[in-house]
DOKE-952368 format. One record per residue: x, z, y of N, C-alpha, C, O in turn. Coordinates in pm, whole numbers, plus 32768, in hexadecimal, padded with zeros to 4 digits. Atoms other than C-alpha are relative to their C-alpha. Example, Ala and Ser with C-alpha at 12.3 -4.5 7.8 and 13.67 -1.06 7.14 Angstrom:
REM residues 2
805980007F8984CE830C7E3E805A8000807880C280428076/7FAE7FFA7F89855782CA7F967FB38049806D7FE6805A80DC/
REM end
This chain:
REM residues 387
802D805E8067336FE28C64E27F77802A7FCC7F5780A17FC6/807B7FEE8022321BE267646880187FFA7F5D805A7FA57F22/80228000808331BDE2E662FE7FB97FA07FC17F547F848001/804F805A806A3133E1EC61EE7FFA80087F75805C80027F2B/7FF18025808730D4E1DA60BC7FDF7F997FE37F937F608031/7FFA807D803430E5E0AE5FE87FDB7FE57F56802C80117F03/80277FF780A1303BE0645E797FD77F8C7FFA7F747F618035/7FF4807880143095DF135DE97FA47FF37F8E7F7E80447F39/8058803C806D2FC4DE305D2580287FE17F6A80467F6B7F5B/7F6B7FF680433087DE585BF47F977FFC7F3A7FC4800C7EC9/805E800080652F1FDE335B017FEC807C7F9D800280E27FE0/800A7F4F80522EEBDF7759F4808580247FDF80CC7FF37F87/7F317FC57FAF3054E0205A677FCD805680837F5D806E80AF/800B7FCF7F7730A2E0CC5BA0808B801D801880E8805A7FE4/7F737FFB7FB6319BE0955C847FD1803580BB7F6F800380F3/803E7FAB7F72316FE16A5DFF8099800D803A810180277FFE/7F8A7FD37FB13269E18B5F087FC08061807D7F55805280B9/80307FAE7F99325DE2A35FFE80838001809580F2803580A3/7F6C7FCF7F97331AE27D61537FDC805880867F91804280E5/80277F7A7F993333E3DC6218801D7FDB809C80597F7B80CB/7FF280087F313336E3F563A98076800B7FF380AE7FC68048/7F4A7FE7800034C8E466633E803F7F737FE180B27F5B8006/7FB18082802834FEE2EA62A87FFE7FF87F797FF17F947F33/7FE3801F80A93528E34861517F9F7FC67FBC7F337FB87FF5/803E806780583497E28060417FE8806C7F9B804780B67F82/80227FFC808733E0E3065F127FB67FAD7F8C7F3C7F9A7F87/80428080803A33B6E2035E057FA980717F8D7FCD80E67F86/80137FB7806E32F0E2925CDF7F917F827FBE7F317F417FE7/80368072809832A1E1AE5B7D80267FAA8066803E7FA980DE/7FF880B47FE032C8E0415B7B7FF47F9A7FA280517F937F52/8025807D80263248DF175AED80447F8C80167FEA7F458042/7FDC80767FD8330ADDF05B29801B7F847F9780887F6D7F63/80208064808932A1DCD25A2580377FA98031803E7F7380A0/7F7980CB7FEF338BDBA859FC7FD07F67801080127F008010/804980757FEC3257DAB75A34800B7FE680777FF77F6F808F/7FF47FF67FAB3292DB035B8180827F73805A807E7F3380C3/7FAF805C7FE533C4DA245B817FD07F657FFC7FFE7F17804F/801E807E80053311D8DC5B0F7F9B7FBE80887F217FC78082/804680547F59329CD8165C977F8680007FAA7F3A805E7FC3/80727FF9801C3188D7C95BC17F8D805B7FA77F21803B7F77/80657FA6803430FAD8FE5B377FBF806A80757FF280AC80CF/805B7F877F5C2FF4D9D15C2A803D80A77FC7801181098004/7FA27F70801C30C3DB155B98802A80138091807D7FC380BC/7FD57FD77F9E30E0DBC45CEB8092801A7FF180B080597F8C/7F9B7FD780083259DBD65D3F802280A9802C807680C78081/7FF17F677FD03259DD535D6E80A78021801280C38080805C/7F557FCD7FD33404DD6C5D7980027FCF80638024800D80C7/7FD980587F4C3409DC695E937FA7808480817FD580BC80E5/80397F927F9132EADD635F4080438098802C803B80D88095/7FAA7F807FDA33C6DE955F1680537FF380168073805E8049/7F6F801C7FA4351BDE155F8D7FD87FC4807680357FA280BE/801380207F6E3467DDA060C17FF68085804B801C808480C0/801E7FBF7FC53409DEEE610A8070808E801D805D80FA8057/7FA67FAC80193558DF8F60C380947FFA805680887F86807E/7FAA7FCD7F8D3687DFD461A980947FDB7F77808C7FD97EFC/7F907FEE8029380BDFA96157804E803F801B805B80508094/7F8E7F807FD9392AE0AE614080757FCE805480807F568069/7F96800A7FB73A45E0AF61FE807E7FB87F9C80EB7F937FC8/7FB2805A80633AE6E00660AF7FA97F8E7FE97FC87F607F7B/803D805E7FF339E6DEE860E07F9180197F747F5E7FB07F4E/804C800680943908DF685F7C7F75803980727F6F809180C8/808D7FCC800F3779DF595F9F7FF980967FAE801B80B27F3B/80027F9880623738E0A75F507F578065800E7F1680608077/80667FBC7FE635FCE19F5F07804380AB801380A880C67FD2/7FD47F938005363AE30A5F5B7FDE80557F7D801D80B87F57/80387FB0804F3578E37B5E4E7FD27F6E7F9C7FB97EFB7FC0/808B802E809634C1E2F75CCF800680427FCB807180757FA7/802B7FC0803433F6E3AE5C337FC47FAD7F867F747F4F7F8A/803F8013807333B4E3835ADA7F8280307FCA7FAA80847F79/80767FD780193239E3DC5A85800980327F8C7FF680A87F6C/7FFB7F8D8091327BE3F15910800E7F587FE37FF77F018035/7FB78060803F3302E2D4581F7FD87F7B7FF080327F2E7FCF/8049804D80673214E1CE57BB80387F67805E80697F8380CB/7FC6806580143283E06157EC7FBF7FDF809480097FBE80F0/801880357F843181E01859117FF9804B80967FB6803480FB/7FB57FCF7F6E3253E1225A08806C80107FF680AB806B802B/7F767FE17FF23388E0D659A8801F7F4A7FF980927F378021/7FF5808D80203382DF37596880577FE480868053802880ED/7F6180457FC534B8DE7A5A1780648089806B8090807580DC/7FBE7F9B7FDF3566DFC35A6B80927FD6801680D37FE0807E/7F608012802236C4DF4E59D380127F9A807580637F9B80D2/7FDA80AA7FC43688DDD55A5E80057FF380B780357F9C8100/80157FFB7F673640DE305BC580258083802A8006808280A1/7FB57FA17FC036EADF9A5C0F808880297F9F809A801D7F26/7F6F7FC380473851E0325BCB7FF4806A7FB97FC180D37FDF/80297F848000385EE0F85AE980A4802B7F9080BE7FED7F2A/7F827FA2802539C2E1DB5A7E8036804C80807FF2807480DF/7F8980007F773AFDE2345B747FDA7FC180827FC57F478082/800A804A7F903AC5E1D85CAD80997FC8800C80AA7F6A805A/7F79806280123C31E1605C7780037F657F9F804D7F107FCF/8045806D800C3BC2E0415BBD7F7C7FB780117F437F737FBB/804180577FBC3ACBDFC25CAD80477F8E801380BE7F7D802E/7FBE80AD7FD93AE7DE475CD07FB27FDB80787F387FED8080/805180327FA73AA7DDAC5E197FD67F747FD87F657F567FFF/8037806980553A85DC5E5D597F6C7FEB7FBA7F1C7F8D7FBE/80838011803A396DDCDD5C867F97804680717F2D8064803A/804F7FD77F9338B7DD695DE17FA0804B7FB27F2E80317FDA/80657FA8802637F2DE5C5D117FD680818072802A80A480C5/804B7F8A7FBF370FDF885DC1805680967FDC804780CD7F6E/7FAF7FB8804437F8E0905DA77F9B80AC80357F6180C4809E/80687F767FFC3739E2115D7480678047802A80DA803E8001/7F9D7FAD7F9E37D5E2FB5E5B7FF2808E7F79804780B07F27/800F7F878069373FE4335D7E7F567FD77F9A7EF57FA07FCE/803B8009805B3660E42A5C3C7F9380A680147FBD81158034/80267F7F801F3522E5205C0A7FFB80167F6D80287FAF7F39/8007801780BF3506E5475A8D7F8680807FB87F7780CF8016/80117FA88040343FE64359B27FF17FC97F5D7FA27F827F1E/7FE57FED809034F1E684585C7F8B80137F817FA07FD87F17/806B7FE4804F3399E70657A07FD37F7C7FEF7FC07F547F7B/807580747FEB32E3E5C1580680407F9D7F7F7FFF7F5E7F2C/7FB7806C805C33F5E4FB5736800180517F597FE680077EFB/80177FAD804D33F7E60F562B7F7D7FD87FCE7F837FA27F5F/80AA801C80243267E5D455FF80167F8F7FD9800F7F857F5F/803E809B7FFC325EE45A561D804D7FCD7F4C80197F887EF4/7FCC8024806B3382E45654FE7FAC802D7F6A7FC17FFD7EFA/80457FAF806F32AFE51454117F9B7F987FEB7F757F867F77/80A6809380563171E3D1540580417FAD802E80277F437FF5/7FB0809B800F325EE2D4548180887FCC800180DE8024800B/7F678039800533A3E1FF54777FF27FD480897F927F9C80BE/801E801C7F6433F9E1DF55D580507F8A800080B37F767FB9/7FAD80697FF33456E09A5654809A7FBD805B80ED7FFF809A/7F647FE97FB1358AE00756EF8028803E807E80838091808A/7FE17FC47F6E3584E05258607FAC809B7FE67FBB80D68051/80047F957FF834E8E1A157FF8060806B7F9C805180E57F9B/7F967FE0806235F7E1F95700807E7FFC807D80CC805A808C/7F8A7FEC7F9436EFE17F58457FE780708069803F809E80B1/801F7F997FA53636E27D59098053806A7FCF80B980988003/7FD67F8880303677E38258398097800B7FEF80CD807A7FF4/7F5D7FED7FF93801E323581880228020807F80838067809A/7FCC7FEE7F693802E31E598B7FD3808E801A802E80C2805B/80177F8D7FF63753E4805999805580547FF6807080A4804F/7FA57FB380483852E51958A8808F7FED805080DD804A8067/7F8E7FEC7FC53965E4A7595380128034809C8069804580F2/80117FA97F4C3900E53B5A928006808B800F803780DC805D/800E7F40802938B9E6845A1A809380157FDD80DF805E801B/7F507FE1803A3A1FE660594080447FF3807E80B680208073/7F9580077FB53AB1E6165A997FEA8086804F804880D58055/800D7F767FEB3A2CE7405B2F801A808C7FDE802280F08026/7FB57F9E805A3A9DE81F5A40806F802A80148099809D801F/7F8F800B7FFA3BC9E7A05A64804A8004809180C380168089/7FF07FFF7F903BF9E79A5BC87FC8805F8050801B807C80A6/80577FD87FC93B01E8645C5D7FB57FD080867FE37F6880B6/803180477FDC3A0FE82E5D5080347FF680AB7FFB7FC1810A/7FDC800F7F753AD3E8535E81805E7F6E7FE780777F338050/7FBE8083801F3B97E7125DF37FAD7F6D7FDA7FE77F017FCE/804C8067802E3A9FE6235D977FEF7FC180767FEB800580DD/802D803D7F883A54E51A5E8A7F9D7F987FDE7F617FA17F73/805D808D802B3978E3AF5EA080217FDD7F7780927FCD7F4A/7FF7803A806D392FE3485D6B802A802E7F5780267FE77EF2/80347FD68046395EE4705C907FBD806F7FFF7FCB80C47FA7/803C7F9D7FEB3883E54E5D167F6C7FF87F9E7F297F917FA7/809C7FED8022372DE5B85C457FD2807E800C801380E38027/80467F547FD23634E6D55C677F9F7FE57F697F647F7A7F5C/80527FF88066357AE7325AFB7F97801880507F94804580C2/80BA7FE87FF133ECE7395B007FDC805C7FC47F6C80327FA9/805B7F7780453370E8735A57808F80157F7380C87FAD7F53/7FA77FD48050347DE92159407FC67FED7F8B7F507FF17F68/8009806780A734BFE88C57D97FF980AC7F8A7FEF81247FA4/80317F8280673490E98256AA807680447FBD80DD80047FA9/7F7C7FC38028357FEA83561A805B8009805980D2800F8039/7FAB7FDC7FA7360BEAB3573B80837FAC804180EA7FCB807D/7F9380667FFB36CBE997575D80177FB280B5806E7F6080D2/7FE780097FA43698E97358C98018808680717FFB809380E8/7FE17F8B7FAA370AEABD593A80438017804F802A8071809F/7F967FE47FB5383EEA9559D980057F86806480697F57809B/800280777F8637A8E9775AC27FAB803980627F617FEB809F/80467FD57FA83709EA615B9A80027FAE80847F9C7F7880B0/7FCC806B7F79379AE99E5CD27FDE7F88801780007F4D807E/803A8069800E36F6E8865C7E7F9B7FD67FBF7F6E7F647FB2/80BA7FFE805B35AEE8D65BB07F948038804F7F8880AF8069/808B7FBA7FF33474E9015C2C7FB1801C7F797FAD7FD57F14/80637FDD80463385E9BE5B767F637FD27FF87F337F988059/807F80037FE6322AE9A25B2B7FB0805780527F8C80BC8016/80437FEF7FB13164E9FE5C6D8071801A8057804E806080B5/7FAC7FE07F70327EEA225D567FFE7F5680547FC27EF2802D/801F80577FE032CCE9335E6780877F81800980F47FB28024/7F9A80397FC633B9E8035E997FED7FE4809C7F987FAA80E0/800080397F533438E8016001808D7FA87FED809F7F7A805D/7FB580417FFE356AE7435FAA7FFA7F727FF47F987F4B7FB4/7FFB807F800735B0E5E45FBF80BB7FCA7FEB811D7FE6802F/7F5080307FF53711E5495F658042802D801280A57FFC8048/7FE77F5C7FF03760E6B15F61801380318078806F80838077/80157FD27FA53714E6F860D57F7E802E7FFD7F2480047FB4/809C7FDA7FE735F0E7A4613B7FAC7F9780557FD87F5780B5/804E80937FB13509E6A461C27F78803F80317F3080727FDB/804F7F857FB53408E75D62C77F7D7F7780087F0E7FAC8000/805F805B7FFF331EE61962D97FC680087F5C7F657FC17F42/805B8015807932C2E65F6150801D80967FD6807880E17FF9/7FF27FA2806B3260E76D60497FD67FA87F877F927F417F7F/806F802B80893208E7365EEA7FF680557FA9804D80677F53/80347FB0809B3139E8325E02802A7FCD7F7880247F537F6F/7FD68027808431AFE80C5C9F7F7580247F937F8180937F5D/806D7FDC8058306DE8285BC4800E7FFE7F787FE0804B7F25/7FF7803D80D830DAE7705A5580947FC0802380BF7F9E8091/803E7FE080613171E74A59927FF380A57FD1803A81047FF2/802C7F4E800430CBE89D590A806B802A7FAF809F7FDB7F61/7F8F7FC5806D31C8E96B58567FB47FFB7F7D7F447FEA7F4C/7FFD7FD680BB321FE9B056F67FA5802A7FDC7FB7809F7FFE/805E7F8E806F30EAEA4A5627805780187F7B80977FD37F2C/7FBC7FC880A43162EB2655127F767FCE7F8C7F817FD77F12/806A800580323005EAC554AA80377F3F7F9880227EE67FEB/7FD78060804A308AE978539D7F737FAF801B7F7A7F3D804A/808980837FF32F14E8D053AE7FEC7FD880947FC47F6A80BB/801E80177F4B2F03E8FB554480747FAD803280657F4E807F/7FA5805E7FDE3064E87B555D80007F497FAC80517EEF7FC1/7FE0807E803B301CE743547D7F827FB680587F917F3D8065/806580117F9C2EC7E71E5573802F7FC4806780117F53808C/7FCB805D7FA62FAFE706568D80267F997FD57FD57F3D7FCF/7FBC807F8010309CE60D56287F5A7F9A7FDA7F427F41802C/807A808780432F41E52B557B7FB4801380747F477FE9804F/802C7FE67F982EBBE57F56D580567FCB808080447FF080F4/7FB780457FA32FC3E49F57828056805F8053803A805780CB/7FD57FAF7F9430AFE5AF582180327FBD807B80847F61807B/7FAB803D7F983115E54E5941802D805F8076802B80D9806A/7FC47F857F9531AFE5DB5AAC7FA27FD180787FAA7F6780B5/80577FF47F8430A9E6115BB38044804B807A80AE80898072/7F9B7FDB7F8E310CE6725D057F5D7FE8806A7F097F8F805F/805880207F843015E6915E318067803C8084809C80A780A2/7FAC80127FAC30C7E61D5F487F9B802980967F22801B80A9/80177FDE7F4C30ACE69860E080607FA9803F80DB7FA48046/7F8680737FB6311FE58561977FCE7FFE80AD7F617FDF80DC/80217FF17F89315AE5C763097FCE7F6C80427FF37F028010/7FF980657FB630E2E4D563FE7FB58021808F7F598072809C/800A7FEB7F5B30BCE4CC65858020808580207FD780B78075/7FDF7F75800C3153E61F656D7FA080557FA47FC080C87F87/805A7FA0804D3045E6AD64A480337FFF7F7E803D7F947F42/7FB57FE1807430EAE74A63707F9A7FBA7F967FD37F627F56/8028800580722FBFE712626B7F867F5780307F117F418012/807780617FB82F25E5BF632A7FE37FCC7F787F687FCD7F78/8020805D80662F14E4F761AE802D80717F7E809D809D7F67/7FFF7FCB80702ED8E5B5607F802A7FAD7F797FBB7FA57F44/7FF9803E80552F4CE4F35F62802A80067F6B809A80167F3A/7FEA7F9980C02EF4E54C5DC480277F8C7FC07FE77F237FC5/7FBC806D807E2FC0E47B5CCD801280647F88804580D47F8E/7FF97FE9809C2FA6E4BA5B4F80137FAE7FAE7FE57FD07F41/7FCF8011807D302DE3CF5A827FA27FBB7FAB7F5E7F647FE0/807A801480652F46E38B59567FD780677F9F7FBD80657F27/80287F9A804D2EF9E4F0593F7F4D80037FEB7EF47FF1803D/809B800F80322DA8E4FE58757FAD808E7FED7FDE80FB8008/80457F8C7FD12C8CE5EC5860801080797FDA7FD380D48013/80087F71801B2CFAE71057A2806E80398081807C80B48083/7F997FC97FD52E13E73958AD7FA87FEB80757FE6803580C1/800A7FE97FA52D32E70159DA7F77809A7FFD7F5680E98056/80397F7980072C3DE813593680788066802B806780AC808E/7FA07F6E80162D42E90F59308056800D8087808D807880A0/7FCC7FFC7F602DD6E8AD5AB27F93805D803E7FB180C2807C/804F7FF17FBE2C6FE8E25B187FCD80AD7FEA7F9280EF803F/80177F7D801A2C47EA3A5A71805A80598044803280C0807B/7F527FCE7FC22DB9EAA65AF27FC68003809D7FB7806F80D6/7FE47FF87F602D7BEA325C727F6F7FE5801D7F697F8C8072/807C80277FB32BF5EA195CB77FE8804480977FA8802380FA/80417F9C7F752C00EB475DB080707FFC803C809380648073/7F93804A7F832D37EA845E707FFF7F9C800B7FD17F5D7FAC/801780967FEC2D55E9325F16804C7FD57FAB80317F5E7F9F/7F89805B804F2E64E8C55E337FB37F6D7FD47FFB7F187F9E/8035806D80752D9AE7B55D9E7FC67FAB80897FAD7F348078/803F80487FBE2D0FE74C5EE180527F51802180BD7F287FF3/7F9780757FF42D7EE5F15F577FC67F7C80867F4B7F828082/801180717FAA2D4BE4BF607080097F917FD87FCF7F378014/8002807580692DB6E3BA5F4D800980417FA5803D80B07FAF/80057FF180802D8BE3DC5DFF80537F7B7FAB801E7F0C7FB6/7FDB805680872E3BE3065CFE7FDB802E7FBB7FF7809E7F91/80547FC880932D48E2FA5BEE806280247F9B80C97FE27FA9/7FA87FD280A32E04E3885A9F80027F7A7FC17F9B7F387FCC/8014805980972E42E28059977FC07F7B801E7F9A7F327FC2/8011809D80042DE3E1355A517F74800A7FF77F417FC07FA3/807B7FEB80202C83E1A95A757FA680027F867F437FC07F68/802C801C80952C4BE204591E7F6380677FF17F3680B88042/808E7F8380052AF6E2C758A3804D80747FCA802380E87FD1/7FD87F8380742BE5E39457BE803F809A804E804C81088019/7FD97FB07F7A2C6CE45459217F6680537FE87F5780CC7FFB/808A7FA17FB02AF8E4C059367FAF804D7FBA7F6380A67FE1/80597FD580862A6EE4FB57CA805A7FFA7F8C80C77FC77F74/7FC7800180612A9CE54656AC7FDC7FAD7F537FF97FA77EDC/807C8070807429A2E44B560280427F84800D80717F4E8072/7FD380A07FF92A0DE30555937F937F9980497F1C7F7E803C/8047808D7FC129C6E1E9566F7FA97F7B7FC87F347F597FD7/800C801C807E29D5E10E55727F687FE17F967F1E7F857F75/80588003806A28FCE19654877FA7804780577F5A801C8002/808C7F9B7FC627ECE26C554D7FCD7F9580897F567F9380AB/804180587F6E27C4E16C569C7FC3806B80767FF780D8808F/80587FCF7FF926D6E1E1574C7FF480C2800C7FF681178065/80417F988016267BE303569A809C8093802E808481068054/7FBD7FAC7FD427D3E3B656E2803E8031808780717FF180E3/801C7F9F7F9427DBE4ED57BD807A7FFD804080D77FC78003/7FA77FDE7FA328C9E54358E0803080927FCE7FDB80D17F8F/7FBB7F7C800B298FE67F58B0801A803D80A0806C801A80F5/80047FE97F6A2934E74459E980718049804C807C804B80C7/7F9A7FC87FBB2A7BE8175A00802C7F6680187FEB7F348073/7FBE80557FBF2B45E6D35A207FAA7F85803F7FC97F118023/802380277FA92A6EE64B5B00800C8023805780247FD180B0/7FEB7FD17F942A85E73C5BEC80628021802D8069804880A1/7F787FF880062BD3E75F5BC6801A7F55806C80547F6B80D6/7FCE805C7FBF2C00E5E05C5F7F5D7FF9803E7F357F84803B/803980347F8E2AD6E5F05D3A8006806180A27FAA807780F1/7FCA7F857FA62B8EE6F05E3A80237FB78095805D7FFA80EB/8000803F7F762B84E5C45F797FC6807580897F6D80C880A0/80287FDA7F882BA9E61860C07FA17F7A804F7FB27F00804B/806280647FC62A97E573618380407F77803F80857F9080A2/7FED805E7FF32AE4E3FD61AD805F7FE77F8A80B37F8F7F9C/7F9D7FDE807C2BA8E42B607780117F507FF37FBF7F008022/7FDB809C80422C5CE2B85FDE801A802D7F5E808180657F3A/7FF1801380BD2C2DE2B65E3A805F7F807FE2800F7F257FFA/7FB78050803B2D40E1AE5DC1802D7FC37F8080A17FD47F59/8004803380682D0BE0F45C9080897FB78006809E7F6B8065/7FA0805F7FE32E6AE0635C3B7FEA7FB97F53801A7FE97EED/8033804A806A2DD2DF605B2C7FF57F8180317FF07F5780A5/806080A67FF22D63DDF75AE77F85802D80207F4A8098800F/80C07FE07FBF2C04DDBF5B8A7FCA80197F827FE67FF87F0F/803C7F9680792B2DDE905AD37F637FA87FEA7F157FA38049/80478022804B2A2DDDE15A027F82805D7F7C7F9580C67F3E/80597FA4804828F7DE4F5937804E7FE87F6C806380467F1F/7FE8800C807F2983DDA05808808F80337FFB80CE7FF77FA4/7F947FDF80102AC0DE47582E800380877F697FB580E07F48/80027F8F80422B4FDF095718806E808E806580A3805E80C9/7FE57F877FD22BEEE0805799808580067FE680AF80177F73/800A800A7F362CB2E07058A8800F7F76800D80477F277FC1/80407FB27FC02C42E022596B7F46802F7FB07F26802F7F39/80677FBE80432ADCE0AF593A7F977FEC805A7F98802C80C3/806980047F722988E02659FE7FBD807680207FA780A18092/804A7F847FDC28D4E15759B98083807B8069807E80A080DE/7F817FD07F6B2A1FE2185A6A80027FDB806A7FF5803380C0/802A80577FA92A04E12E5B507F82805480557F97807180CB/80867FE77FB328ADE1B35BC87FF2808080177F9580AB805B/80247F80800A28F0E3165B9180768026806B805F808F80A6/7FD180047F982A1BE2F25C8C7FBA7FBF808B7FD57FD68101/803E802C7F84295AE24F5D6E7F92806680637F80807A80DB/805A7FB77FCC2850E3365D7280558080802D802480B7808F/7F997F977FC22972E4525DB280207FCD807C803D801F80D3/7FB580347F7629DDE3665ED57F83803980607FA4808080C0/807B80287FC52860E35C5F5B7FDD80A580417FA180C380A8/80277F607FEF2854E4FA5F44802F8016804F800280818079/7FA77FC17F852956E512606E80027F9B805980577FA580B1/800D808E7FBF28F5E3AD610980917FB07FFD80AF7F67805C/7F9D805680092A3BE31660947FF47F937FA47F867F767F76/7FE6809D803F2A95E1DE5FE280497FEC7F6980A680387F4B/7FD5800880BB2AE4E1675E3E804A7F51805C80217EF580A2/7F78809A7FF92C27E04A5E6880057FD37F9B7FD780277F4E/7FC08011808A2C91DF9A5D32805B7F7A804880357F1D808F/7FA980407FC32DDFDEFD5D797FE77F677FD37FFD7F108027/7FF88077803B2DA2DDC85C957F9F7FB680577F997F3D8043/808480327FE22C62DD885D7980487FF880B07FF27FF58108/80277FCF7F6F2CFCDDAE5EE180AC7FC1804D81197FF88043/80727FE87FA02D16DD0D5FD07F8E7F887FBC7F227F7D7FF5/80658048804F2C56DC045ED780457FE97F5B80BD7FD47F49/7FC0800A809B2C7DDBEC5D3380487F80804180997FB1808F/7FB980917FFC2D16DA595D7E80828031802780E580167FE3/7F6D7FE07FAD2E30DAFB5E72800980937FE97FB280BE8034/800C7F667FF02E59DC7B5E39809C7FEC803680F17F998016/7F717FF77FC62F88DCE15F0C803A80C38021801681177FCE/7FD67F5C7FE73017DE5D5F837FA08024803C7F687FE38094/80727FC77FBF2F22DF305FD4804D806C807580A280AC8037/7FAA7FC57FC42FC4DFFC610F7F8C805880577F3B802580A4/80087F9D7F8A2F53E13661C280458050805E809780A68041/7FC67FA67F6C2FADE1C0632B7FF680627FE07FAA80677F7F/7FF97F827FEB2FDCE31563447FF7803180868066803080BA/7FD07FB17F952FA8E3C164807FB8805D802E7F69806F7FD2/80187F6B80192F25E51665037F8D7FF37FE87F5580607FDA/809B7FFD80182DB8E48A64C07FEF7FEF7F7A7F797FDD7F5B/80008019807C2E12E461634680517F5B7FE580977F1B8033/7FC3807580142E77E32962927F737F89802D7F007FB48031/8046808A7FE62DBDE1B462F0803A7F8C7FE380A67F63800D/7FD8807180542DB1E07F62147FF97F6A80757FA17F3080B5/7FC180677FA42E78DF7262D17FA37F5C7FB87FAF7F087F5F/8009808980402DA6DE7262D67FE67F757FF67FC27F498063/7FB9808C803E2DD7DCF762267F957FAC800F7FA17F437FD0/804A803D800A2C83DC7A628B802C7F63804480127EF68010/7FD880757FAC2D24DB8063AA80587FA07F8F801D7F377F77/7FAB801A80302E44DB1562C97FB07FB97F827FDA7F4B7F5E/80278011808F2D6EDAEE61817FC07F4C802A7FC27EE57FE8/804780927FDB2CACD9CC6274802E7FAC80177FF07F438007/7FCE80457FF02D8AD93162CC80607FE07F9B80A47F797FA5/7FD3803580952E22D92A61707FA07F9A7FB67FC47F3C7F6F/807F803780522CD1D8B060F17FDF7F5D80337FAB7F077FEC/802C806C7FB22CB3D790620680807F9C800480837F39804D/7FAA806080182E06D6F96189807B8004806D80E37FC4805C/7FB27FEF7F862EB0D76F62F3808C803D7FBB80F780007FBF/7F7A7FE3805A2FB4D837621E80207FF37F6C7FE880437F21/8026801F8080300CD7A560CE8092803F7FB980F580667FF8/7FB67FC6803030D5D81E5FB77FD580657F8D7F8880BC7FB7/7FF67F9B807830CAD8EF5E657FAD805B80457F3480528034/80477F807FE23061DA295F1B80007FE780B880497FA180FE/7FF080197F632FF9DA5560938036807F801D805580DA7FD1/7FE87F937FCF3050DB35617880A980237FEC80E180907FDF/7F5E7FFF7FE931C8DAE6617E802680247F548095800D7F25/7FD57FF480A531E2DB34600780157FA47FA57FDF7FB67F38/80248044806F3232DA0C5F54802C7F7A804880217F0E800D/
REM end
């Protein structure tokens, strides 16, 4: 099987699917807005695009092997409840044909932080019930008993010690995940970068959290046998004090390097500086650790804006001046700045999909399809079989 990745048009959100040379699925965030349902709203149907691309169990349930939760906020967790299962896998309904999650990734801190500046909303409040009861089943069972559906693996360890006795299923900060749906899965790794641990430091820990914690991961995704053919850095809407402090931590290792980038934060300026957008324009500076922190491309590198088309008059995120300062990062390794809302045209934006194979990843692409969308040959809501 050929590797792909997949990053839906899903506007300032992010929703990404990763499927390994082994088969498995990694969904991580999701967007799925309920405008989507009305024939006549251009709201990309992004659920219809991810149950096309998804496989059924031997009990007939669409399922992902994996979701990863980035960190809480409404536009990576939106139609969670309404479109996946989420308790017992003993009350799965085949009636309500929901996406059923084989195993959950979670990190406890991230929800810890987010509760401290915000009220989390419904499907990220159901996250977190579904978290807890995964862990409580583990406890209770251990992990040679767990099977589909309540398996999870923590993201970096919660404070006071409260994830101590999940060794078997916690990664730490800088170790690696080789597991998948709790097998080892030899077609992937994934570095654990964020979220950063605990500071005893009270002003540095209130930094993180107001610094968007989130769970970064730089993924090695095999393809054509080549273990590290697609490098791929996801963060969340971690912002600049947290990509200073990656870049100080790992400058004199590749960790940070990458073949795609998902910009931070929906291409925000606040990833890059520490100057208001806002109020300075113009006049505000780049912050050169977290720049160099996300300008770590391997030559032909892909930058991935997952935003609405990015506009000068936009307010932040997305961000035009970001915009240009990723681009020019693309330009330094002769690779390419995406923005999902823009591609394969703002009118139609549809899945953006890259090949994987031992020459790296390559953007599949929608030029034929878009023309013959454009020339009336295929009609419909969305082209390209979507719609």
């Amino acid at each position: 099987m050929v590797a792909e990745l997949t990053v839906f048009p899903v506007d300032n959100g992010d929703m990404t699917l990763i499927e390994l040379e082994s088969g498995r699925k990694i969904l991580i965030d999701v967007n799925i807005r309920g405008a989507a349902d009305n024939p006549d709203d251009s709201t990309p149907d992004v659920a219809k695009m991810l149950r096309e691309k998804l496989k059924r169990d031997s009990q007939g349930r669409l399922y992902v092997d994996v979701f990863l939760l980035s960190h809480p906020d409404k536009d990576h967790c939106l139609g969670l409840e309404r479109h996946f299962h989420l308790g017992s896998p003993d009350t799965y309904s085949k009636s309500d044909d929901k996406i059923f999650i084989r195993e959950i990734w979670s990190s406890p801190i991230v929800f810890r932080r987010a509760s401290r500046i915000l009220i989390l909303c419904p499907d990220a409040s159901s996250f977190s019930t579904e978290a807890r009861r995964r862990v409580r089943y583990f406890r209770e069972n251990g992990l040679a008993r767990v099977g589909d559906g309540n398996r999870i693996q923590i993201m970096g360890e919660d404070e006071n010690g409260k994830t101590d006795d999940l060794g078997s299923i916690l990664v730490k900060v800088g170790q690696l995940v080789t597991k998948v749906n709790g097998v080892v899965d030899y077609s992937m790794t994934a570095k654990l970068l964020g979220p950063l641990p605990k500071s005893d430091n009270e002003e540095e820990e209130e930094a993180l959290a107001k610094n968007r914690s989130s769970v970064i991961l730089s993924f090695d995704i095999k393809g054509g046998g080549v273990n590290d053919a697609c490098r791929f850095l996801t963060g969340g809407d971690a912002e600049v004090a947290v990509w200073e402090r990656l870049w100080t931590e790992h400058q004199n290792t590749d960790w940070l390097e990458y073949d795609i980038l998902q910009t931070p934060h929906h291409c925000s300026w606040r990833s890059l500086s520490h100057d208001s957008w806002s109020n300075l324009g113009e006049k505000a500076k780049v912050s050169e650790d977290a720049r160099n922190a996300l300008s770590q491309g391997r030559s032909g590198a892909f930058i991935v804006a997952s935003c609405k088309p990015i506009s000068a008059n936009d307010s932040d995120p997305p961000c035009i001046r970001a915009k240009r300062e990723y681009e020019a990062i693309a330009k330094e390794v002769s690779g390419e700045f995406l923005c999902t809302g823009e591609y394969p045209t703002k009118k139609s934006p549809d899945v953006m999909e890259f090949e994987i194979d031992k020459s790296g990843p390559r953007l599949k692409s929608k030029v034929m399809a878009e023309s013959l969308y454009s020339t009336g040959i295929i009609i419909g809501k969305q082209p390209f079989g979507h719609g």
